[in-house]
C-alpha positions in Angstrom: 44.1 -44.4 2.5 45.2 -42.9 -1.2 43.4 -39.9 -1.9 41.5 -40.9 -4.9 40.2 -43.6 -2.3 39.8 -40.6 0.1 37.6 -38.2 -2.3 35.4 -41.4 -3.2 34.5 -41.6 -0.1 33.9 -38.4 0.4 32.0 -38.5 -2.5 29.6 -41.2 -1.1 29.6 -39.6 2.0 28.1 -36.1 0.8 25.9 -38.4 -1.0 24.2 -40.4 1.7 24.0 -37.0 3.7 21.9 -35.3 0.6 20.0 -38.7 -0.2 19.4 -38.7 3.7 19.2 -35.3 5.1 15.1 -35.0 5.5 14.9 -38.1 7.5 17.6 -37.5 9.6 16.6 -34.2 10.3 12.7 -35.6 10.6 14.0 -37.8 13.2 16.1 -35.1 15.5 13.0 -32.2 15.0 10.7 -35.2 16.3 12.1 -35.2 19.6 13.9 -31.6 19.7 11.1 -30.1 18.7 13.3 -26.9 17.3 14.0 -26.9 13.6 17.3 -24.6 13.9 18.7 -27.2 16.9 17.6 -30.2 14.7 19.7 -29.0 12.0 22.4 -28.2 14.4 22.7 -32.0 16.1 22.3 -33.1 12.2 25.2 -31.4 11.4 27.0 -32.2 14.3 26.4 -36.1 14.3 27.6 -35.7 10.4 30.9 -34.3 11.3 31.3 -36.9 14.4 30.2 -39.9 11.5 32.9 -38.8 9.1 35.5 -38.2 12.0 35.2 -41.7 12.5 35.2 -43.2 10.1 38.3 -45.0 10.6 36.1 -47.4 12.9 33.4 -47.9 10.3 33.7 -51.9 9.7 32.8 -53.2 6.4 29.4 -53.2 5.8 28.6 -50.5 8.3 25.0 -49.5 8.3 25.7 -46.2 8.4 21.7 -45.4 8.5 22.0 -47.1 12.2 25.2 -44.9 12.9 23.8 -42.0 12.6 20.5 -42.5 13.7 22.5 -43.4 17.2 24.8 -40.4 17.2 21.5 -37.7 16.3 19.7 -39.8 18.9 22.7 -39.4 21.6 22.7 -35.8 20.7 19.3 -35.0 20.9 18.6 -36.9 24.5 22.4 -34.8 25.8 20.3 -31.8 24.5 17.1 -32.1 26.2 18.4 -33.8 29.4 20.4 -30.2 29.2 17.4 -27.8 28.6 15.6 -30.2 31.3 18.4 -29.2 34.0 17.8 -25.9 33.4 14.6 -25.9 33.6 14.8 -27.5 36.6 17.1 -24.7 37.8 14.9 -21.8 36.6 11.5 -23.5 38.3 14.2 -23.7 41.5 14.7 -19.9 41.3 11.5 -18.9 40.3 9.8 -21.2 43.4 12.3 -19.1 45.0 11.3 -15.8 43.6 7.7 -16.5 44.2 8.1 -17.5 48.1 10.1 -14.3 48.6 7.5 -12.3 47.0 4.7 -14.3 48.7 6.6 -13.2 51.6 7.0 -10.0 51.1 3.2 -9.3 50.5 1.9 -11.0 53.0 4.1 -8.9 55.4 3.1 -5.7 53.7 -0.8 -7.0 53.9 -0.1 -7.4 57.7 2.1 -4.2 58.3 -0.7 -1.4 60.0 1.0 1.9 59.5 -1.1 3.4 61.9 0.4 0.8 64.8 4.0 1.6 63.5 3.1 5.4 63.8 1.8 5.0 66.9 4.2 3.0 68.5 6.7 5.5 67.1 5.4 8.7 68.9 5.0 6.5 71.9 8.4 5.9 72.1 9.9 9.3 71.2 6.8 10.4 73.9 7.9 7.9 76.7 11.4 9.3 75.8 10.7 12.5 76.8 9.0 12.1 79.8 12.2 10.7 80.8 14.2 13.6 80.2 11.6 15.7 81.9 12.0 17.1 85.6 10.8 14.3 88.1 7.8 16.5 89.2 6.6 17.8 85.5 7.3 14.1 84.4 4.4 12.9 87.6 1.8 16.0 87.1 1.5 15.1 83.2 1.3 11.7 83.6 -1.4 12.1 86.4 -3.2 14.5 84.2 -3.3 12.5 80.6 -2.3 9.0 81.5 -5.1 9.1 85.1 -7.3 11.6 83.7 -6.9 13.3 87.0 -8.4 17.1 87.2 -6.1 19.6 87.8 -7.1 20.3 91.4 -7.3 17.0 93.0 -3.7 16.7 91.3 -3.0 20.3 93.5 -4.4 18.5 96.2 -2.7 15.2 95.8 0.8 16.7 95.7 0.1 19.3 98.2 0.5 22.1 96.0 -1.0 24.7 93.8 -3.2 25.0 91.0 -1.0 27.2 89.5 1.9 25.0 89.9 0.2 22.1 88.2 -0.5 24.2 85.1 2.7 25.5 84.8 4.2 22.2 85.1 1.3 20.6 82.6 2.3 23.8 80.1 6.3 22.9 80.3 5.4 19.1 79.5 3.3 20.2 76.7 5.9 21.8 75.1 8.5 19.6 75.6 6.5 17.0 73.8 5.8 19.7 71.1 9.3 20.0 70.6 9.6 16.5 70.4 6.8 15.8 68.4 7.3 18.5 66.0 8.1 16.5 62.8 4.6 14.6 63.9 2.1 17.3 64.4 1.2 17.6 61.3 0.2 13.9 60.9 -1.5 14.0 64.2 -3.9 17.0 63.2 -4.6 15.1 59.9 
């Protein structure tokens, strides 16, 4: 192709692209719905029309052409934006089963049962760790609600003996419990 052939072409190019440019643009915002990516495929299926234009036959409509190239681009466009929108509902399902998760957990956690179950344990663990006879009089005293004397009587020994076993399991759990007390007396 000479070039004055060349610029002619050019020439009648540029000028079916100005005599054009509303419609085509009409046609791409009417599906895109985006003025600034209507203009964008526009331009685009312009440069792919006059890339080609080696396969343009004689008598080309190029009206047609272009109308097939902007319609190719805008459907690769929103089939594009629909993927990701598919992908963002996907990760905000996601987000919004975790968090319906994570509230529903919080609306069933009872601080009070976790507190208590807490000082039970760290309790229990320190009546294990308490001489065998302290460990028996406490628990007969708070866990049977026994009175001190039928506790004397039960294990055959003194009154005495049961207090001062009560008072060295009392503050073995004090010690224990220490970080607690405060809680407790609120």
């Amino acid at each position: 192709m000479s070039d004055l052939t060349r610029l002619h072409a050019m020439d009648l190019f540029s000028r079916f692209f100005q005599e054009n440019q509303e419609k085509f643009l009409t046609f791409a915002y009417s599906y895109l719905r985006d003025k600034a990516e209507a203009e964008d495929v526009l331009m685009e299926s312009m440069i792919a029309l006059w890339e080609n234009r080696d396969r343009w036959e004689e008598g080309s409509n190029l009206h047609a052409l272009l109308l097939t190239i902007i319609k190719n681009k805008s459907l690769n466009l929103l089939e594009h934006k629909q993927i990701r929108l598919r992908a963002e509902e996907d990760i905000d399902s996601h987000s919004r089963r975790e968090l319906d998760l994570r509230i529903s957990t919080l609306k069933a956690c009872e601080p009070e049962q976790i507190f208590n179950t807490e000082i039970q344990h760290i309790v229990h663990k320190a009546l294990e760790q308490m001489p065998q006879q302290s460990r028996t009089i406490f628990m007969l005293s708070r866990y049977q609600n026994l009175p001190n004397k039928q506790i004397a009587e039960q294990l055959n020994i003194s009154l005495k003996t049961v207090e001062a076993h009560i008072t060295k399991a009392l503050r073995i759990l004090r010690l224990e419990l220490k970080d607690y007390l405060a809680s407790i007396l609120l």
